[in-house]
C-alpha positions as CSV (number, residue, x, y, z in Angstrom):
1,X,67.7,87.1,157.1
2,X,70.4,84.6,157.6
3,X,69.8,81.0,155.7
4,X,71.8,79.0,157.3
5,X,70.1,79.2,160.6
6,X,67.6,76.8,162.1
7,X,64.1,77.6,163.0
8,X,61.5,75.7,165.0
9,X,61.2,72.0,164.0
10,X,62.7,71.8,160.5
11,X,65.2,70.0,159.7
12,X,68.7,71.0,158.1
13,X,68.5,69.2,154.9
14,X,65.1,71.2,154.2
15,X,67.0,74.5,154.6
16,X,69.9,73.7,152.7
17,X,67.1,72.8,149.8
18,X,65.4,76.2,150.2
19,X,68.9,78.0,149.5
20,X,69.4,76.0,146.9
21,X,66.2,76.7,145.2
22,X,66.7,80.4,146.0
23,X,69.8,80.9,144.4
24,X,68.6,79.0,141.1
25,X,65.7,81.7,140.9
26,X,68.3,84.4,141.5
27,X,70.5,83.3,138.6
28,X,68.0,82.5,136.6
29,X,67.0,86.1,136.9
30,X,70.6,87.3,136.3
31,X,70.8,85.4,132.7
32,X,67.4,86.4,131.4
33,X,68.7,90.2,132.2
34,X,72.0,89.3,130.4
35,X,70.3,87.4,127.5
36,X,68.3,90.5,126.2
37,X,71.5,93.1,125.8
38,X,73.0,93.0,122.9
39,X,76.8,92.2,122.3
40,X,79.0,95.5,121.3
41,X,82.3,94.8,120.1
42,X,84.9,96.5,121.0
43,X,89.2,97.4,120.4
44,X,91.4,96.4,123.7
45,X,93.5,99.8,122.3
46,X,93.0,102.6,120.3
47,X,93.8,103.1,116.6
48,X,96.8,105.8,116.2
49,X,95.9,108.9,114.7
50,X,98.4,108.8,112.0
51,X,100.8,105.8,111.2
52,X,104.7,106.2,110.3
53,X,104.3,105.9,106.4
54,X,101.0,107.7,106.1
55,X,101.5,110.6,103.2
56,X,102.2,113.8,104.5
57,X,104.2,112.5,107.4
58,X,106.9,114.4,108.6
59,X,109.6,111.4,108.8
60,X,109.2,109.0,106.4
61,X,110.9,105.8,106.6
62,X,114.0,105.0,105.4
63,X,114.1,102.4,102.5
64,X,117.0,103.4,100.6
65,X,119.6,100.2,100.6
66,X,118.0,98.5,103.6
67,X,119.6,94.6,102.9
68,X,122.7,96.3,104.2
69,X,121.7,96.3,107.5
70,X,122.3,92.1,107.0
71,X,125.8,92.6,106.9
72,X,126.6,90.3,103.7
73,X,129.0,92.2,101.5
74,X,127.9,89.0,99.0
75,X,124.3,89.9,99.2
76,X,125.4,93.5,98.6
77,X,126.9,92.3,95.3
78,X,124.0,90.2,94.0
79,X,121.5,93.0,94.9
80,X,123.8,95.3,92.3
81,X,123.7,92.9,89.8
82,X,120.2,92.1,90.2
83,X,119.4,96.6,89.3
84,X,121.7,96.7,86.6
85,X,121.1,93.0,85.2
86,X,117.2,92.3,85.5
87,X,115.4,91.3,82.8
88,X,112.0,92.5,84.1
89,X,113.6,96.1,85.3
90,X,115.3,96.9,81.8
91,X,112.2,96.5,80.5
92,X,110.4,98.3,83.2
93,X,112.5,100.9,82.7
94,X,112.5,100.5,78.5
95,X,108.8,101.4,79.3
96,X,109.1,104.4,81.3
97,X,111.3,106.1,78.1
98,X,108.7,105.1,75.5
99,X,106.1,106.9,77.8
100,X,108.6,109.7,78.2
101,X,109.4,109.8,74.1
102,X,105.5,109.8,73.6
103,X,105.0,112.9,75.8
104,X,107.0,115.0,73.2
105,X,104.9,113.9,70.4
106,X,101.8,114.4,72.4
107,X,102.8,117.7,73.3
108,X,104.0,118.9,69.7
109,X,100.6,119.8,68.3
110,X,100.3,122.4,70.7
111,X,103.1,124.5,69.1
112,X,102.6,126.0,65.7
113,X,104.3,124.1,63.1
114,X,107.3,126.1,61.0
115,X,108.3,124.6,57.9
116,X,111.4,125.5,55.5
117,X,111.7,124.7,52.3
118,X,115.1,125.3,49.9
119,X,115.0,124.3,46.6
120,X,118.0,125.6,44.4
121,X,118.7,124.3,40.7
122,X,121.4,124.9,38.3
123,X,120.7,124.3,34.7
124,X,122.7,124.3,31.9
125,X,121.7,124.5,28.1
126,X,123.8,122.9,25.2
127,X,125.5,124.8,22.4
128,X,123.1,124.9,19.4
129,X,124.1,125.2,15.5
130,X,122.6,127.8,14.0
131,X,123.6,128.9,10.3
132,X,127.2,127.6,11.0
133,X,127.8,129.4,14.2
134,X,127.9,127.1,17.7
135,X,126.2,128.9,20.6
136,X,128.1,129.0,23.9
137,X,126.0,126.9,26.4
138,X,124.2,129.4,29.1
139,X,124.2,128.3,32.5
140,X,121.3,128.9,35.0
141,X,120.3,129.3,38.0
142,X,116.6,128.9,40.0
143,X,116.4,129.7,43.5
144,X,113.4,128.8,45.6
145,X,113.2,129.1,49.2
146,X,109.4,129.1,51.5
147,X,109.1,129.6,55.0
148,X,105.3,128.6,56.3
149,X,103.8,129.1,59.9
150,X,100.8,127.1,60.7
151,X,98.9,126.6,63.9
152,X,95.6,124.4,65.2
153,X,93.6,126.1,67.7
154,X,92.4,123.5,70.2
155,X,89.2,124.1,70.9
156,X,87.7,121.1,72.0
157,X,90.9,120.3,74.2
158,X,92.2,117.1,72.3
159,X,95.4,117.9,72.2
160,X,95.6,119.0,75.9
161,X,94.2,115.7,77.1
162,X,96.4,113.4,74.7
163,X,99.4,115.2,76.6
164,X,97.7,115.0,80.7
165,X,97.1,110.8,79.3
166,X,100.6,110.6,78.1
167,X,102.1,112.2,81.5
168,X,99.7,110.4,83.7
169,X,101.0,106.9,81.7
170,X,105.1,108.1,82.2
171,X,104.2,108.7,85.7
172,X,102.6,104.9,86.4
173,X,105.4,103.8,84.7
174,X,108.2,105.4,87.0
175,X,106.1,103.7,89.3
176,X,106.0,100.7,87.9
177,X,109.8,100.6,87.5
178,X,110.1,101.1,91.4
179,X,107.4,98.1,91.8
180,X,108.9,95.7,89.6
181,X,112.4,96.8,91.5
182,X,111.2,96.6,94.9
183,X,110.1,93.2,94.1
184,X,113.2,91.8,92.3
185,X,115.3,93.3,95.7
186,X,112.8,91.0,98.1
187,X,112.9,87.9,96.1
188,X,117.0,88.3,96.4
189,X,116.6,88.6,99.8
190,X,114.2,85.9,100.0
191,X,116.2,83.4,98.3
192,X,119.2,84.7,100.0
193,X,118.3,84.1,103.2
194,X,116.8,81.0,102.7
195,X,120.1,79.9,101.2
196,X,121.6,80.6,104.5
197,X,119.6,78.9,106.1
198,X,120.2,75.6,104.5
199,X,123.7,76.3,104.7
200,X,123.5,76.5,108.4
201,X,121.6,73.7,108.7
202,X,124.3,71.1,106.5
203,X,126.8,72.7,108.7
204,X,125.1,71.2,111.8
205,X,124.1,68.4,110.6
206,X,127.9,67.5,109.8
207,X,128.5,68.2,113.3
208,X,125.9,66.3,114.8
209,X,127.3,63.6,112.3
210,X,130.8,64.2,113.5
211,X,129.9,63.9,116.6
212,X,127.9,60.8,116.8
């Protein structure tokens, strides 16, 4: 059926409302349809499958002195001082050798216990007067030495988990030391940088004042 022609006696203007009305009805039809699916969102991409620093990865990135890829031999020297003179790291670090020093005394109950003891003495008695004759003093000697073993059979596993506790703590600590390092090397960069920035920025503002 074409719409736009003209039959019989009616006029154009009465068509052109019958096509109008027509394709109201038609997308009225089309957006009730629509209306009753329900909206799925979706990703324009995929996710990868593994990323670059996931564990296990085969390469791992590499982190190791990375603010030398900025090419300041200045910021080179304050990151050195900032891992040897860091208030927050020396004691991130002081923390990680208590935890350390606390895994050999968590550890020593499980070894028997040996004990030595030496106790030597030399005596020496006083000449005595008996019936007009002195005795010659007699010297003495007392020797006492003990060796004891003992040993506490940990049955209920006390000992074993006071030692897993205290190498579990040294190793959050090493962590911790690499934390509290990895932040003191970004705020040096940080500040650095935006150092530089100002500095760059008084430089061309002396310009522009020059050259005004």
């Amino acid at each position: 059926m074409v719409l736009g022609r003209q039959t019989g006696n009616e006029p154009w203007g009465t068509n052109r409302r019958c096509r109008a009305a027509i394709l109201l009805g038609s997308l009225a039809v089309i957006l009730q349809g629509c209306s009753n699916q329900e909206f799925m969102p979706s990703l324009a991409f995929p996710p990868p499958d593994k990323y670059e620093a996931a564990t296990g990865a085969s390469v791992r990135p590499a982190v190791s002195r990375w603010w030398a890829r900025f090419g300041s031999p200045e910021l080179n020297r304050l990151m050195d001082e900032a891992d040897t003179e860091n208030l927050d790291i020396k004691v991130a670090v002081a923390q990680l050798r208590e935890a350390e020093a606390q895994i050999n005394i968590s550890g020593a109950p499980l070894w028997p216990q040996i004990s030595f003891a030496d106790d030597n003495v030399r005596s020496q008695s006083s000449g005595t007067l008996a019936h007009g004759v002195i005795n010659k003093p007699q010297a003495r000697n007392t020797l006492t030495r003990a060796l004891s073993v003992s040993y506490i059979f940990d049955v209920w596993g006390q000992n074993r988990d006071a030692l897993d506790a205290a190498l579990r703590t040294a190793a959050a600590s090493a962590y911790q030391v690499e934390v509290v390092r990895l932040i003191t090397r970004a705020a040096v960069v940080d500040n650095y940088l935006t150092y530089a920035a100002n500095w760059e920025r008084v430089e061309v503002a002396d310009q522009n004042l020059a050259n005004a």
